[in-house]
DRENLUMZA-985117 format. One record per residue (C-alpha): residue in one letter; x negated, y, z. Coordinates in steps of 0.001 Angstrom, whole numbers, padded with zeros to 6 digits, always signed. Layout:
N
aXYZ ...
***
This chain:
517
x+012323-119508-037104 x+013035-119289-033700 x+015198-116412-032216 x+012611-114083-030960 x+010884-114135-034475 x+014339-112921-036023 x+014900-110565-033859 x+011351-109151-034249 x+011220-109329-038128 x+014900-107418-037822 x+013780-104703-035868 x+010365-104312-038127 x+012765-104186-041367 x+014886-101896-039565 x+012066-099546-038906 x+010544-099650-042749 x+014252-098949-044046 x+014360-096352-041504 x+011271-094420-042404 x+011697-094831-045748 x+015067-092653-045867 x+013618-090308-043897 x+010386-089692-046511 x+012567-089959-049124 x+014950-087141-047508 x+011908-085386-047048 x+010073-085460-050232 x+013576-083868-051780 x+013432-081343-049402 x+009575-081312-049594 x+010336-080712-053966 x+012890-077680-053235 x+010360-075424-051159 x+008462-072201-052481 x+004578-072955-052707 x+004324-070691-049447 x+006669-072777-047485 x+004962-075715-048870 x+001208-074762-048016 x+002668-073718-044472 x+003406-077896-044254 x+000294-078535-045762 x-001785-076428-043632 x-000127-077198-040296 x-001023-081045-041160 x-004505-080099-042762 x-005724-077134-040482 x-008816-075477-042072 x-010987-073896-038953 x-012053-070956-040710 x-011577-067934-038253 x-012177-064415-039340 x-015306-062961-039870 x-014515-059330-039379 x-017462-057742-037510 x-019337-060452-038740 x-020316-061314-042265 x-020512-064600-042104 x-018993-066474-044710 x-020047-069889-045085 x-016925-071250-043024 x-014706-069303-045892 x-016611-070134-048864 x-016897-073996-047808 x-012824-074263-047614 x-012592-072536-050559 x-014293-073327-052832 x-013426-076514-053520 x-009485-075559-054649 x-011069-073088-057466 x-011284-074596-060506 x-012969-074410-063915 x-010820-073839-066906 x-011897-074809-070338 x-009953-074145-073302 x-010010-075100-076764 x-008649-072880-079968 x-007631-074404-083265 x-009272-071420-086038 x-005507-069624-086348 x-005188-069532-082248 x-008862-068244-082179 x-008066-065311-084318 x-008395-062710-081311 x-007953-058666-081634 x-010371-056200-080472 x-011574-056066-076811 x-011025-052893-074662 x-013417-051127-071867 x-011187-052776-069405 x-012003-056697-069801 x-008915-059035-070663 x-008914-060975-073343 x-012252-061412-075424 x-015238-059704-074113 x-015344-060068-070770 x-013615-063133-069169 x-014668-066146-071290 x-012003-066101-074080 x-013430-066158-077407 x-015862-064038-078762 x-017130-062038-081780 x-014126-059735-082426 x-011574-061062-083735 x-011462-061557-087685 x-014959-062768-086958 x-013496-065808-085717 x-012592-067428-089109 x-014893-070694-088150 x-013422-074473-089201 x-014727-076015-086029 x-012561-075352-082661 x-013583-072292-080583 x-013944-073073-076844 x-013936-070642-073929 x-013656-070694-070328 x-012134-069046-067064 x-010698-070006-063197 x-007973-071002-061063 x-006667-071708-058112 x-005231-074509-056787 x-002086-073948-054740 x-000403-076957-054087 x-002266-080510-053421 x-000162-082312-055958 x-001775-080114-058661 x-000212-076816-058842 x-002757-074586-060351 x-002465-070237-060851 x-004661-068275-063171 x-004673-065356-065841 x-002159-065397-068825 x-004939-064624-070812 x-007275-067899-069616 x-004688-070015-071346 x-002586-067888-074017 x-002637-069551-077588 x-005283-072259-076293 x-003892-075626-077945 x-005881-077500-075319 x-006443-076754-071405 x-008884-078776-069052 x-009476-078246-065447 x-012877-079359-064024 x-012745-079784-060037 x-015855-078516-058277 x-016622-082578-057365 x-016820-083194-061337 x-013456-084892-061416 x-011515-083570-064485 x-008042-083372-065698 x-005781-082403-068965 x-003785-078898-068009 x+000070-078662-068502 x+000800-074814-068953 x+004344-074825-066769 x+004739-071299-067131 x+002827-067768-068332 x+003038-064233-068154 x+002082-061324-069897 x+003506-058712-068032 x+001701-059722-064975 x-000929-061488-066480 x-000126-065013-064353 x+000318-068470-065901 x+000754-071768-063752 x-000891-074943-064601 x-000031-078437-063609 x-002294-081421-063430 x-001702-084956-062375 x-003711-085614-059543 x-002980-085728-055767 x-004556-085021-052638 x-006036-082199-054173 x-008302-079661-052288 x-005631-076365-052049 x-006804-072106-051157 x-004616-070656-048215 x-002303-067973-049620 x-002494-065026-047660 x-000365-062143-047561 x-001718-058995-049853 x-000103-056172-047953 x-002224-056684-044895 x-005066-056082-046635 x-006750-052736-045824 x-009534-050855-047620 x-013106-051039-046875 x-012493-054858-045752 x-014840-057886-046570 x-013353-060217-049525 x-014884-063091-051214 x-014572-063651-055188 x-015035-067123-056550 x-015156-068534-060001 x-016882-070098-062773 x-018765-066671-064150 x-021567-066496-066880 x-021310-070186-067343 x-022779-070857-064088 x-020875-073438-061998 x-018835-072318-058562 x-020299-069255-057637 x-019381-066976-054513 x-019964-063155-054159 x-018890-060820-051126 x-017848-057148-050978 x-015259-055057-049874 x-011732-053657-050890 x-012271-050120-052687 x-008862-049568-053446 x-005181-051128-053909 x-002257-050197-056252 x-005179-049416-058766 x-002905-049241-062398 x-005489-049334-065321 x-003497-049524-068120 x-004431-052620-069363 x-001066-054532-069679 x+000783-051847-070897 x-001901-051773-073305 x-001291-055011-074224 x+002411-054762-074227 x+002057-052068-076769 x+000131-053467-079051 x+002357-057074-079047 x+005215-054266-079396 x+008284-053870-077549 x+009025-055865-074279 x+012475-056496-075262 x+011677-057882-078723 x+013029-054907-080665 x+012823-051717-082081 x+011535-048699-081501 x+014767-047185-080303 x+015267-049830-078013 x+015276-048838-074076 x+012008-047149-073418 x+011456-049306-070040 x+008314-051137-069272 x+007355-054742-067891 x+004374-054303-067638 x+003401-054507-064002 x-000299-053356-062557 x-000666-053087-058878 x-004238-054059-058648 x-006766-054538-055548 x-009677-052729-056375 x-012907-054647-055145 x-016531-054414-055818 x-017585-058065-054957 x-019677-059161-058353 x-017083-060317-061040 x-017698-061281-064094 x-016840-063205-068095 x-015322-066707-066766 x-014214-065656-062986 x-011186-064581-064536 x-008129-066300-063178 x-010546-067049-059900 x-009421-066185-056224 x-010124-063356-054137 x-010199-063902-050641 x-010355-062109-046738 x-013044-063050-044337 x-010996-065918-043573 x-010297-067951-046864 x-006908-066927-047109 x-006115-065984-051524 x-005067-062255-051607 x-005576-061658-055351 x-006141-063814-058633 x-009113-061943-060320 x-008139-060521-063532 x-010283-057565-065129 x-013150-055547-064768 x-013940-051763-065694 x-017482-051766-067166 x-018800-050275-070498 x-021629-053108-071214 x-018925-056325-070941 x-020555-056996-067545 x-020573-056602-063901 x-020502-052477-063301 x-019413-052168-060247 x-015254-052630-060810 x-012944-055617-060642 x-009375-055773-060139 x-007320-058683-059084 x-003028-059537-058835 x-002053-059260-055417 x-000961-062606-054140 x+002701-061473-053053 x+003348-061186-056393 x+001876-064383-057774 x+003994-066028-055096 x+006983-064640-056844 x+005847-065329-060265 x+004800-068515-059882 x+007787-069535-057949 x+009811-068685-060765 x+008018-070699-063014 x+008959-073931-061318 x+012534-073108-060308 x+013718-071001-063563 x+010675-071988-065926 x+010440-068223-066816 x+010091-065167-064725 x+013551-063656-063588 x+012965-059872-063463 x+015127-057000-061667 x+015329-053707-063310 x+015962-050153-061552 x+016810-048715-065116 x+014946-046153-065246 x+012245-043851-067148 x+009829-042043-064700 x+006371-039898-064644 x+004418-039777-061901 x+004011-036047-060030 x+001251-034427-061085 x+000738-030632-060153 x+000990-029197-063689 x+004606-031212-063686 x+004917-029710-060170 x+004384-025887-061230 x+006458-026537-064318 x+009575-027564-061876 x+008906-025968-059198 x+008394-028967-057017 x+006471-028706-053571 x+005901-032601-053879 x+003077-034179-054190 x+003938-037824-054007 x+007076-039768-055984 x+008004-040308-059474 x+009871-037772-061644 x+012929-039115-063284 x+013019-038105-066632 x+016155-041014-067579 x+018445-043096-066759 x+019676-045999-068615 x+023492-046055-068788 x+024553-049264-066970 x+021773-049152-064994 x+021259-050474-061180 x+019916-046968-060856 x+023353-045048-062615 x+025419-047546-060589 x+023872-046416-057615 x+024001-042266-058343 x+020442-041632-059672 x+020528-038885-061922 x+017793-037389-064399 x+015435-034983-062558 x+015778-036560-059594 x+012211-037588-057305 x+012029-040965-055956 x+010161-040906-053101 x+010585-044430-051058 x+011160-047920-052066 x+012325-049884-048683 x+011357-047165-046768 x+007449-047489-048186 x+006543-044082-049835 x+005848-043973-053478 x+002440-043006-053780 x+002441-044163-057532 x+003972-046050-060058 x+002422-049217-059026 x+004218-048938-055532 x+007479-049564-057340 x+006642-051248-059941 x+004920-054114-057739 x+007842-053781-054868 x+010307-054118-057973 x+008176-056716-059792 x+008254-059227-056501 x+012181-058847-056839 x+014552-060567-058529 x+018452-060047-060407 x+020648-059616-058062 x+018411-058661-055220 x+019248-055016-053134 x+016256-052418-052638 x+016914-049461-050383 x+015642-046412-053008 x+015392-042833-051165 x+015527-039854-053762 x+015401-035963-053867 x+017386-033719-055730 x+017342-029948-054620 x+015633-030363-051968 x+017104-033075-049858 x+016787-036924-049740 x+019318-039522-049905 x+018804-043249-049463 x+020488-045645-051671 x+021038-049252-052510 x+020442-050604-055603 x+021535-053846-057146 x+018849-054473-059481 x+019813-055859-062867 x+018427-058237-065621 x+016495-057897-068610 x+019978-058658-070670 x+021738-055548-068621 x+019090-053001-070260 x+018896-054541-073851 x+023208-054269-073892 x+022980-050824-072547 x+020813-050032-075132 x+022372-051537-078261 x+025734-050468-076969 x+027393-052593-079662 x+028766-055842-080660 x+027434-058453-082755 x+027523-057610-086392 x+028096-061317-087279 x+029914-063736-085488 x+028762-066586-083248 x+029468-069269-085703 x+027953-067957-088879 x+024647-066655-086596 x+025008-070700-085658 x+024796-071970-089016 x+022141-069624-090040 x+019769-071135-087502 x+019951-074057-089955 x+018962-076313-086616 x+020874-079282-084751 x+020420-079560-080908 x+021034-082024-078273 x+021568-081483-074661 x+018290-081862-073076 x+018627-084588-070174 x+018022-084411-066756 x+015050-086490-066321 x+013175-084044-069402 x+014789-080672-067285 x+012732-082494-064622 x+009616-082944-066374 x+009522-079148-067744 x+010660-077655-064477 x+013498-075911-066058 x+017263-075854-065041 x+018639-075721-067964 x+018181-076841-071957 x+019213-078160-075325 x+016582-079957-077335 x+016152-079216-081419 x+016135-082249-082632 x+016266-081045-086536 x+015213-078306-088526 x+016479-078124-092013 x+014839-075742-094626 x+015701-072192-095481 x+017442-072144-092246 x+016171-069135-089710 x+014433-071567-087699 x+012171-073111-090516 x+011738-069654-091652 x+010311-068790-088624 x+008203-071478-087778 x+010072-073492-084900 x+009327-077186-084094 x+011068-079916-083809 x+011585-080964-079819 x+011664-077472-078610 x+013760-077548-075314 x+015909-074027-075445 x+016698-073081-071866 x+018060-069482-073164 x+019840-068108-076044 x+020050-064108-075512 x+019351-064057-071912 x+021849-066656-071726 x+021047-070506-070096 x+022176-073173-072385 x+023025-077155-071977 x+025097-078117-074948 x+025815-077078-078543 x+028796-074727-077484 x+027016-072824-075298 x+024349-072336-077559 x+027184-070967-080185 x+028613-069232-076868 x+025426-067637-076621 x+024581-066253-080163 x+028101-064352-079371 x+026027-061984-077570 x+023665-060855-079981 x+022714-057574-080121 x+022193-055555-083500 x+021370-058873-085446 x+018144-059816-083446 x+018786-063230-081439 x+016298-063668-078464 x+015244-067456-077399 x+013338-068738-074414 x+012407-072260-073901 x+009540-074565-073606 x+007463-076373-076145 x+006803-080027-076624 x+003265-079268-075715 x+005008-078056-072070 x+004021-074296-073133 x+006677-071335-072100 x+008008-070006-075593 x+009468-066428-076119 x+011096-065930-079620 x+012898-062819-081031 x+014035-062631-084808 x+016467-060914-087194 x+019924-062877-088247 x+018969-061148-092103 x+015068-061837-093420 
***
């Protein structure tokens, strides 16, 4: 080869090494981003065109870059996972949204039930949002792209409280929605809602924004009747996780666009469609969807924590009505009565007393509950939120550390462990392995011991848990090897041990039992 060949195959070998580091470098980086930062990337390389239509209802630019990131979800029940409770006038579950019908004990059948909902595809390698409720209990999850191409559905992460789960499929290049930002939205403005409704294929419908921080009591609902948040009693801390800050629209929604997107003028997501208020089980003139600022957060936490870290004020409030005004003798009209506050509490720590009035939340005024509860709700432990509060008369801003679930439980059991560690340990009747790094990868969770036996009598075969379940948390507690699992139990809290983890079916797992059975 002569010497000008060399030289040129050097410098083209060079390059390749070159430009592979640098993708490689990137990618990493590329991995570590939120799915905001990520679609800002995407976006700036794939720009979509679509300019607002305000003044002008023209949609077609919006609906055509839409519609092909929302997604048809299909589900399939085994008879046990199919045995669904009663619907309410506010669609969820059953009735209205495609998840099984016929009422619950009706359900008793020996073939598979099948239902269906929507989603929304946020990422291009196959990040996919829709309703906790789409996918709760289903044994089986496909997603069905609007160009017929269809995939199996890893559930990364759900939610009750917010009503979010986050899907994962294997393809690439996918078609992804814009997320927008919810708090810019303004009543009265034009939004698209897409989905998969009636078992008609992608459908489009346009209205307008009636209303925002709409709380209909449907989660709380729920929470109630799956009992206490915090896996306990009915003496345990009266505090809610529920979270319902709805946008209130009256673009047609109805049974299977649940988990679908709602969108401004110009294609940008604002809200995942979740329920609708109707008395028939159809369109009436109602639907509510999650504001996307706090599906960001949710979802994030899904893929960097593989559960939903949560900040609590710590405390118990009622919203200002005038019969609570007249009976204290308030001249407010806006804010939330405190009526307690839990000892240990971000709120206590900071000087909020009973019978105090919060009135702002970062300098936002509290309208309603679902002000805070949505400004808390996109927050996380550890995070500071400037809190203003009255008490006879005059204001005073304060900030508060907010707290984890684990801080409210202790304040509220206010004990120690009536067993110790070890004997809790054996009990379990389990043996664990630490979960490695290439499986933390593949479930999106940080940390995690594996259960690689369960022996019987033992808690764990009384309760029903599996083989290969990857424990990421013991009582609020992460976990990576046998003595921190032990570690762990330590903190147990009147004999009821709490467990988070993920399943070998890749489903989020919540688990809270008694020591004594």
């Amino acid at each position: 080869m002569n010497k000008v060949g060399l030289t040129l195959l050097t410098a083209v070998f060079g390059g390749a090494v070159a430009l592979g580091g640098y993708k490689l470098i990137e990618n990493k980086k590329f991995d570590g981003m939120s799915f905001e930062d990520k679609q800002k990337v995407y976006f700036a390389n794939n720009p979509t065109g679509v300019m607002s239509s305000t003044g002008n209802p023209d949609f077609t630019q919006a609906a055509a870059a839409v519609s092909p990131g929302v997604v048809h979800i299909k589900t399939t029940y085994s008879r046990k996972g199919s045995q669904q409770s009663q619907g309410s006038p506010f669609d969820m579950f059953e009735e209205f949204f495609g998840m099984p019908q016929g009422g619950g004990r009706r359900q008793m059948q020996s073939q598979p039930v099948q239902a269906s909902g929507s989603g929304v595809i946020i990422s291009d390698d196959g990040y996919i949002v829709t309703n906790n409720h789409v996918v709760e209990d289903a044994d089986k999850i496909e997603v069905v792209l609007t160009d017929k191409r269809t995939f199996e559905a890893k559930l990364i992460g759900r939610d009750p409280n917010t009503d979010l789960a986050l899907l994962k499929v294997s393809g690439k290049g996918l078609p992804v929605v814009k997320l927008g930002n919810s708090d810019n939205v303004n009543v009265g403005e034009w939004v698209l809602a897409f989905g998969y409704p009636l078992g008609l294929q992608s459908t489009v419908t346009a209205g307008i924004i009636s209303a925002k921080g709409r709380q209909i009591g449907i989660l709380s609902e729920g929470q109630q009747q799956r009992g206490n948040p915090f896996g306990g009693g009915q003496d345990q801390i009266p505090v809610s996780s529920a979270i319902e800050s709805f946008i209130q629209t009256d673009a047609v929604i109805n049974k299977g666009n649940s988990g679908g997107a709602l969108t401004n003028a110009s294609g940008e997501l604002i809200g995942i469609n979740s329920a609708i208020a109707s008395p028939t089980g159809t369109y009436a003139g109602y639907g509510f969807a999650i504001p996307v600022n706090l599906v960001k957060k949710i979802v994030d936490d899904f893929v960097e924590y593989g559960n939903v870290k949560r900040g609590y004020i710590g405390v118990t409030y009622t919203e200002i009505t005038p019969e609570l005004a007249k009976e204290k003798g308030f001249t407010d009209v806006d804010g939330l009565y405190v009526q307690d506050v839990v000892a240990g509490g971000a709120a206590e720590a900071a000087g909020v007393k009973k019978g105090d009035i919060l009135t702002k939340i970062n300098g936002k005024v509290i309208t309603g509950s679902p002000v805070l509860s949505e400004t808390i709700g996109r927050a996380r432990p550890g995070d500071k939120v400037n809190v203003t509060y009255k008490r006879d008369g005059k204001e005073k801003q304060v900030s508060l550390t907010l707290k984890g679930e684990e801080s409210l439980k202790s304040a509220s059991t206010g004990g120690k462990a009536s067993k110790s560690a070890t004997e809790i340990y054996n009990k379990l009747g389990a043996s664990f392995i630490p979960a490695s790094a290439q499986k933390k990868k593949e479930l999106g969770v940080n940390s995690g011991v594996v259960v690689t036996q369960v022996n019987r009598g033992g808690i764990f075969d009384y309760f029903g848990v599996e083989r290969g379940l990857v424990i990421t948390e013991v009582n609020g507690k992460a976990v990576n090897t046998v003595d921190d699992v032990e570690t762990a139990l330590g903190a147990t809290q009147r004999n009821i041990v709490r467990l988070k983890g993920v399943s070998p079916q890749g489903g989020a797992v919540q688990l809270s039992f008694p020591v004594e059975y």
